[in-house]
N, C-alpha and C positions, 0 to 999 in steps of 0.2 A: 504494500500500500504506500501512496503516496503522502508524505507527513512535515511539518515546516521545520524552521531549525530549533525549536524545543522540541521534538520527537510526538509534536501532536498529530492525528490523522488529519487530514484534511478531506469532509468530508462530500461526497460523490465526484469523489477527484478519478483518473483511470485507473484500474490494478493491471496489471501483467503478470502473467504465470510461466514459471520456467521448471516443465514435467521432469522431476526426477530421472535419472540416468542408475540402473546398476553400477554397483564397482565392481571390483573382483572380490572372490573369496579367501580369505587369506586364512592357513592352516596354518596351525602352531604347534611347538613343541610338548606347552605346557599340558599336564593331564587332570582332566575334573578330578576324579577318583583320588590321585595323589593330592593334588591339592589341597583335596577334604584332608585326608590324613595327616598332613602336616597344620593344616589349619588347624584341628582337632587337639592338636598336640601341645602345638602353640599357645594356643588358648592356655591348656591346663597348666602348666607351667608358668604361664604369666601371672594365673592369681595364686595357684599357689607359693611361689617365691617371692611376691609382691612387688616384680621387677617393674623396672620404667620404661624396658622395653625387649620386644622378645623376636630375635629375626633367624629366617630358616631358609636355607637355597638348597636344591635341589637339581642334582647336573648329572649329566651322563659323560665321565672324562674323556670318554674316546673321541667325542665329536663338537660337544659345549651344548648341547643342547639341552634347555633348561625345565626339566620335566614339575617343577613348584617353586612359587617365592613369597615367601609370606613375612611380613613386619608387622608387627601388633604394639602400640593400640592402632586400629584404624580406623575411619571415619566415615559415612555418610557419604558416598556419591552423588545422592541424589540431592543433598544439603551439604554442599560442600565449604560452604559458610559460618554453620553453626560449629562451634567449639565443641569437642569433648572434652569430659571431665579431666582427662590427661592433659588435657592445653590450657584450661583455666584459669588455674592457679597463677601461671609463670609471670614473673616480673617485668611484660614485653607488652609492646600496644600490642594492637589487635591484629596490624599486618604482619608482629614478626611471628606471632601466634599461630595465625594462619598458616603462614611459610614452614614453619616448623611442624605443623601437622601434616601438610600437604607431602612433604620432601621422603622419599624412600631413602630410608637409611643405608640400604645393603650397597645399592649404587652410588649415592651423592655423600657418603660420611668417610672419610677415611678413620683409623683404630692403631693403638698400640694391637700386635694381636698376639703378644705374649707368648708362651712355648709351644703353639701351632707353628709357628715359626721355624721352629726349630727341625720342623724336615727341610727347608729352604738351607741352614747352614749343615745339616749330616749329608745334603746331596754335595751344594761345593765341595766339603771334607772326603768325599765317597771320590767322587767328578778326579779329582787334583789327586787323590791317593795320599791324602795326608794322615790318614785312619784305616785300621781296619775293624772287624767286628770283635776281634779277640784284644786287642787293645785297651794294656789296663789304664786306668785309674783311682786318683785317689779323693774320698770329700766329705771333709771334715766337718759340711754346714756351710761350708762361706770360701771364698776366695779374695786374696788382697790384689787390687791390680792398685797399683802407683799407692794414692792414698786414699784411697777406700775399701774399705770393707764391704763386699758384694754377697748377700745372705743365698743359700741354698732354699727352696721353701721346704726342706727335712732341717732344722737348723739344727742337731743332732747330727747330721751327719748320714750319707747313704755308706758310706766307709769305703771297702776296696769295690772295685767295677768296673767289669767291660767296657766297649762302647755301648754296646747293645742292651748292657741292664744299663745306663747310663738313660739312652734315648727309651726305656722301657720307664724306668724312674723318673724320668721327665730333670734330671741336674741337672742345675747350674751349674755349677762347675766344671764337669765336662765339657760343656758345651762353649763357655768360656775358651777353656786350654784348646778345643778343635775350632774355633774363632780363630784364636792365634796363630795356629800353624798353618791355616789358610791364608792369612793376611789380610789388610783390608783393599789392597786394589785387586786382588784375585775374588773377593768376596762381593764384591761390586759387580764386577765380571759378570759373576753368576746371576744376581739383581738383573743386569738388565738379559743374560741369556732367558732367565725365568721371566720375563715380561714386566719386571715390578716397577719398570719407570715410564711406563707408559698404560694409557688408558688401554682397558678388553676389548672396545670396539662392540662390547653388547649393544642389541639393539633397540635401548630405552637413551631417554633423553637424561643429561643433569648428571650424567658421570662426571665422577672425579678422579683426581690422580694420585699415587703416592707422594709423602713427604720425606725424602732422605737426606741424609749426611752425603755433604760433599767429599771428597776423598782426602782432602789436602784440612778437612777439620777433624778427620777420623782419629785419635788417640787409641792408646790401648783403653781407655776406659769406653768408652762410644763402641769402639771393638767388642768388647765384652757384651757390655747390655743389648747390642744388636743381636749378637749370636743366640738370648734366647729371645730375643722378640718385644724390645723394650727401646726406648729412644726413636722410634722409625714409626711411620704411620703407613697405612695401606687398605686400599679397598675390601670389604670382604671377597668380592669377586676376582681381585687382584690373588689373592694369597687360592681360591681355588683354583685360577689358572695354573698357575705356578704348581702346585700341587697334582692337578692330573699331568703334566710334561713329567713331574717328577716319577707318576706311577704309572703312564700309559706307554713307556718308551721310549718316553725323550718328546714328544710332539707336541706344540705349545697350539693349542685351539681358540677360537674363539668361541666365548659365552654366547644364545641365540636363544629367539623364541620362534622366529619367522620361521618355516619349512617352506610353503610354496603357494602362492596366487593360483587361479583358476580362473578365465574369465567364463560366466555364468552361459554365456549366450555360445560364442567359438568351442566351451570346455578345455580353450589350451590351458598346457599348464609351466608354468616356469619357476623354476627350483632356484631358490636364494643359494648364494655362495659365499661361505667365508673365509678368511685367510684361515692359512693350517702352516706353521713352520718346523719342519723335522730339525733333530738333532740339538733338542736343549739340554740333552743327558743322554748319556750311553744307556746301552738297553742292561747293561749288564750292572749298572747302577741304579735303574730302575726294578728292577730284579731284585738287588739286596736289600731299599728299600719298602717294598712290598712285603717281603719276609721281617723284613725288621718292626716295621707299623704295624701286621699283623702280630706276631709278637707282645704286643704291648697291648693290645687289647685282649690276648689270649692270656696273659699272666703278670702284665705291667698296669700303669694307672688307669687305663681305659677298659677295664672288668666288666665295668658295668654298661661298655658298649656290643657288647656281646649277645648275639642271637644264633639259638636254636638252631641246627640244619645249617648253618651261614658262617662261611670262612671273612670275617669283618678285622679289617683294617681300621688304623686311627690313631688319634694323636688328642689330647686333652691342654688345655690351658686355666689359669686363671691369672688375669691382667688387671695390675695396679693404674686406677684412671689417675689421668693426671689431676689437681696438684697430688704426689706423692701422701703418703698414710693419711690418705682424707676416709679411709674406710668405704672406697667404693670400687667396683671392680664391673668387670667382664668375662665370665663364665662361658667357654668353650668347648665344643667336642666337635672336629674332624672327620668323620667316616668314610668308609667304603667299601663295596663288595662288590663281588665274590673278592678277595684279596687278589688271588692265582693273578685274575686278569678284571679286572674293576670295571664294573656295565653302571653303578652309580656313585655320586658322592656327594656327601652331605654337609654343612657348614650350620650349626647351633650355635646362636651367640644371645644369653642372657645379659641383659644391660642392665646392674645393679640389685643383684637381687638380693633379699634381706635374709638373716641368718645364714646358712651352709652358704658359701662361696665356689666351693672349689668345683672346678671343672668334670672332674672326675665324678665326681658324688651328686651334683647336681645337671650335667648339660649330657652327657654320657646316656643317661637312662631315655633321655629326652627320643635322642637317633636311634636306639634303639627298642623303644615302642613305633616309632617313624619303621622303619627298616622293617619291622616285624610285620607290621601290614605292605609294607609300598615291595618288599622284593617278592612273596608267592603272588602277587598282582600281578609284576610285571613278568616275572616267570610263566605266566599265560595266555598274556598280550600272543 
């Protein structure tokens, strides 16, 4: 209709009509079913830990294709205006309120992402041959680099240890000492062969990018806390790219939801394409890794990511948010299966939950009630 410059009608002014046109149909990766499941999961975990916030991704490493993404709390599509309870409170007008509900965390936030990390520095250390699996150690709770005192979270002490109860015990300290023998411009290296300085190329809008240490401000201390996943920031979706290069072979994917257009009327079909880069890791590194993350969820901190019938891979964290000992944290668990050759993988990240903290005790159990319904699903498909 035709209207003046206050947006009033003007009335029996001419109308013209422009008849809708079809688009195409466009097929995606994500799955209802799965969706539910993680949603379901999400949920329960969100009230009961009384977190501030609860995000789940769901990816198939062989190829990025992104079978669930859920961030909770979320909002009202249809009222995409009104506040919830979670935006209320905050000490922001109304726009940054808004923005700050609106905004998907997994994609536009980057995170410390604490000892998930820590497969990114056992690949370098694997990668370069600075390690092997029978490689002792020792850890007394803590490590001195220059002048600081860097705590184990066993502050007791894990005592003597492989590499592999090392990465099964989730140390510091280890993890520390195999920082160092890689070095920090060899450990860079890997950063960007693992993709971590540049955006996934997912196909959602409002990505962000990592925050790293330049090479020439690297110390031995920066060294260390990088090595288990502290001082550096990164997308959630950053650290699982990186992550399936680490277990699928070496091949760096892009993250996806698009599969392929149709148009309604022709029924042609044309198939989206993503970048895929071989050779981020040797196969035969991605091999010891796979056994070793399995490992750790078969007899290491990751226990409780363990399902029935299912060879599950993984890796647990819990991350000190910044400012330091303000009592608030980030709760992680890692997954994947079948371990042999990994058809899924999972990224659980509780933000701030109250009481039990730890990754292991509280984000673990999460993937694996996830896991326990999403793999005889997709074993059916």
């Amino acid at each position: 209709t035709l209207t003046d410059y206050q947006g009033i009608e003007i009335e029996n002014a001419a109308e013209t009509r422009v008849e809708p046109v079809n688009g195409n149909d466009l097929y995606l990766s994500a799955d209802y079913n799965v969706q539910c499941y993680v949603q379901q999961a999400a949920e329960k975990v969100l009230k009961v830990k009384k977190a501030k916030r609860v995000s789940v991704i769901l990816m198939n490493p062989q190829n990025g294709e992104i079978y669930a993404l859920v961030s909770l709390p979320e909002y009202d599509l249809n009222e995409p205006f009104v506040l919830t309870k979670a935006y209320e409170a905050e000490g922001k007008n109304q726009n940054d309120k808004l923005n700050d509900m609106w905004r998907n965390p997994v994609i536009s936030d980057s995170y410390e992402p604490g000892s998930t990390f820590k497969i990114i520095t056992a690949t370098a250390a694997l990668e370069e041959r600075k390690v092997t699996l029978q490689d002792s150690f020792f850890c007394p709770g803590f490590k001195i680099v220059e002048d600081r005192k860097i705590r184990c979270h066993k502050t007791q002490g894990h005592g003597s240890e492989t590499f592999k109860q090392g990465v099964m015990n989730s140390c510091n300290p280890v993890f520390m000492e195999i920082g160092a023998r890689v070095g920090a411009k060899d450990m860079l290296r890997y950063y960007h062969k693992l993709g971590l300085y540049e955006r996934t190329g997912v196909d959602l809008p409002g990505e962000a990018n990592s925050i790293m240490h330049k090479l020439d401000k690297i110390g031995a201390v920066e060294l260390a806390t990088m090595s288990f996943g502290q001082s550096i920031q990164i997308t959630p979706l950053q650290l699982m790219r990186a992550v399936s290069a680490g277990i699928n072979g070496g091949r760096l994917v892009t993250p996806h939801f698009a599969l392929e257009k149709k148009n309604p009327v022709t029924k042609e079909i044309t198939e989206y394409e993503y970048k895929e880069k071989a050779g981020a890791v040797s196969k035969e590194t991605s091999q010891t890794l796979r056994e070793v993350l399995e490992a750790v969820v078969a007899e290491g901190t990751g226990k409780n990511g363990q399902v029935e019938g299912y060879r599950v891979g993984g890796k647990t964290a819990t991350s000190e948010k910044l400012p330091r000992r303000s009592g608030k944290y980030i709760s992680s668990f890692l997954g994947f299966a079948p371990a042999n050759h990994p058809q899924i993988l999972g990224l659980v990240l509780i933000d701030e939950p109250q009481g039990t903290y730890y990754g292991g005790v509280i984000a673990a159990p999460v993937m694996a009630e996830i896991f326990q319904n999403v793999l005889p699903y997709l074993d059916n498909l």
